[in-house]
C-alpha positions in Angstrom: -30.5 -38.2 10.7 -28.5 -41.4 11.3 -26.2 -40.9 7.6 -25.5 -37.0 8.6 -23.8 -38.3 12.1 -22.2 -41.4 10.7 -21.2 -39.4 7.8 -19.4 -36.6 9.8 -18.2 -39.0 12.6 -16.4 -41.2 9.5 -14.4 -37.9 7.9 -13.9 -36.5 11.7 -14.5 -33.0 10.5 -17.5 -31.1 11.6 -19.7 -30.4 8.8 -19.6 -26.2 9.3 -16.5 -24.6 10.8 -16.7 -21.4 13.2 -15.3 -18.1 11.6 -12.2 -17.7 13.8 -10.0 -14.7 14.1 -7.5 -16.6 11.8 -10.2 -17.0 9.2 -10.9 -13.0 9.5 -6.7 -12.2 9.1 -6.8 -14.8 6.3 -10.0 -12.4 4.8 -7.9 -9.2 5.6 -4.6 -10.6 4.5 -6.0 -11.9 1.0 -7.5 -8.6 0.4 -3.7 -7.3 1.5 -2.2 -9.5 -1.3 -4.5 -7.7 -4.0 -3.2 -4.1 -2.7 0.4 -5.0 -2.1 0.5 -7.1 -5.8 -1.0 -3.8 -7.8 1.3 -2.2 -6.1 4.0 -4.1 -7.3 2.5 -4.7 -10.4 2.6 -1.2 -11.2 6.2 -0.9 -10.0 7.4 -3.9 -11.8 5.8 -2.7 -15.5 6.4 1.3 -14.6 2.5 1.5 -14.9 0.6 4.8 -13.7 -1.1 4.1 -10.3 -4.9 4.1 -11.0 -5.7 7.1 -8.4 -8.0 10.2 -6.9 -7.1 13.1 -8.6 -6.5 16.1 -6.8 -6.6 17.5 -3.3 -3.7 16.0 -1.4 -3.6 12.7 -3.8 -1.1 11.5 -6.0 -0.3 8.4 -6.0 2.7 8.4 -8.5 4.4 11.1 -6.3 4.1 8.6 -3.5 4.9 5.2 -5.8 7.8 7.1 -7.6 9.4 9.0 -4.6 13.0 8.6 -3.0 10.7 6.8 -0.1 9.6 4.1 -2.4 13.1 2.2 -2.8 14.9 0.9 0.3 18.6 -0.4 -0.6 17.7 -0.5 -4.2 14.7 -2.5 -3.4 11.1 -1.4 -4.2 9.0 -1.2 -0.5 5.9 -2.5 -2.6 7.9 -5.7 -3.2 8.9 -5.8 0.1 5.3 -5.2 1.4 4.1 -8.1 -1.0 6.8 -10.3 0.4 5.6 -9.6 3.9 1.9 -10.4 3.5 2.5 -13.7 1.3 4.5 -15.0 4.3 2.0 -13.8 6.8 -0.6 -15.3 4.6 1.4 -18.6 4.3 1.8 -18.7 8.0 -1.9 -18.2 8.7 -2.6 -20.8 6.2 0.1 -23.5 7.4 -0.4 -22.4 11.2 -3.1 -25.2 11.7 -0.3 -27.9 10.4 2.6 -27.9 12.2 3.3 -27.9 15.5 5.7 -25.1 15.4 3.0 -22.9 14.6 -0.1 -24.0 16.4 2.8 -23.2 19.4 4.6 -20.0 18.1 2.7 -19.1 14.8 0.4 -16.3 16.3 3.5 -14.6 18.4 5.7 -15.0 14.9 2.5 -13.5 12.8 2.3 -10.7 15.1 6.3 -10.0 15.1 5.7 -9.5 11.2 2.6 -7.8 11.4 3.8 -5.2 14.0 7.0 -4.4 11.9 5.1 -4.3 8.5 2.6 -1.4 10.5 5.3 0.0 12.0 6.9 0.3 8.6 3.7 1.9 7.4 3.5 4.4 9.4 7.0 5.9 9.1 6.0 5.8 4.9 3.0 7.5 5.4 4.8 9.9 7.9 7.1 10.6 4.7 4.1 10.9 2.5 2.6 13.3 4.4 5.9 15.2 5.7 8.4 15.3 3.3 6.2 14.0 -0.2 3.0 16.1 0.4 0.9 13.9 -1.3 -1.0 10.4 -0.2 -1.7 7.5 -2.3 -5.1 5.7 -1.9 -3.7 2.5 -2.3 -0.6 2.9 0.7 -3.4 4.2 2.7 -5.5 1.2 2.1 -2.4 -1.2 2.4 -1.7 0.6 5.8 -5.1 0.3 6.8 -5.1 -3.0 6.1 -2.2 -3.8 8.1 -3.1 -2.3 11.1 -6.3 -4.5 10.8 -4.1 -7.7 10.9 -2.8 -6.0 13.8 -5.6 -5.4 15.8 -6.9 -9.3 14.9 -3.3 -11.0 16.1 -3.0 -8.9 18.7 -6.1 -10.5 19.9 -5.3 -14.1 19.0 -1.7 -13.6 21.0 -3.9 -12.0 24.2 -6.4 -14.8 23.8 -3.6 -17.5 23.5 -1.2 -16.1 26.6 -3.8 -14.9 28.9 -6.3 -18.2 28.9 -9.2 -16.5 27.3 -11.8 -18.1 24.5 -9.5 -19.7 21.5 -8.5 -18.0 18.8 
């Protein structure tokens, strides 16, 4: 009993962490990074997208569409882009003062754009493309996760409730 408490008061770390809402967006963001690189995986090496057949799926309609590119620039290596800084951020946010102050609000700035972003490609999947693809629908869905759990952290940090 003695060794567990002089062991843990010598490294200064507690010997099991809480599951924060930062460890959950780090969860939901690392699963984001898998979506978003096949994504651009399959851009990058022209690959077929791996997708439900029929009904109102097709994926390489969606992947392959006029919607994909913005100023010659594929969005699935934008999206990829966006959740390996928000990832970063997330990781480095415990490190440097900067971010412990302004790390949630600058997490949620990205976050809100990237859904925001989202949501006007699915509006062009549905509308204009008339087909969805599983894998934008997943990245979206994902995103708006990482929404819901910064939004939290930034209520919980300006408004004085529980830490996030």
């Amino acid at each position: 009993m003695a060794s567990t408490n002089s062991s843990q008061a010598l490294s200064g770390i507690p010997l099991v962490q809480r599951f924060t809402l930062r460890h959950l967006t780090l969860l939901i963001e690392f699963v984001n990074l898998f979506v978003n690189g096949y994504l651009t995986y399959t851009k990058a090496t022209s690959a077929s997208v791996v997708c439900i057949e029929g009904g109102a799926f097709n994926c390489d309609a969606v992947t392959n569409s006029i919607y994909s590119v913005i100023v010659g620039i594929p969005v699935a290596y934008l999206g990829l882009g966006l959740h390996i800084v928000v990832f970063l951020l997330l990781l480095l946010e415990p490190r440097f003062k900067f971010l412990r102050d302004y790390g949630v609000l600058t997490i949620f700035g990205i976050t809100l754009f990237g859904f925001a972003f989202h949501c006007y490609l699915t509006f062009a999947s549905i509308v204009w493309i008339q087909a969805l693809c599983i894998w934008c629908l997943s990245a979206h869905t994902l995103t708006g996760l990482s929404l819901i759990t910064t939004s939290v952290r930034l209520y919980r940090q300006y408004f004085g409730a529980r830490a996030a």
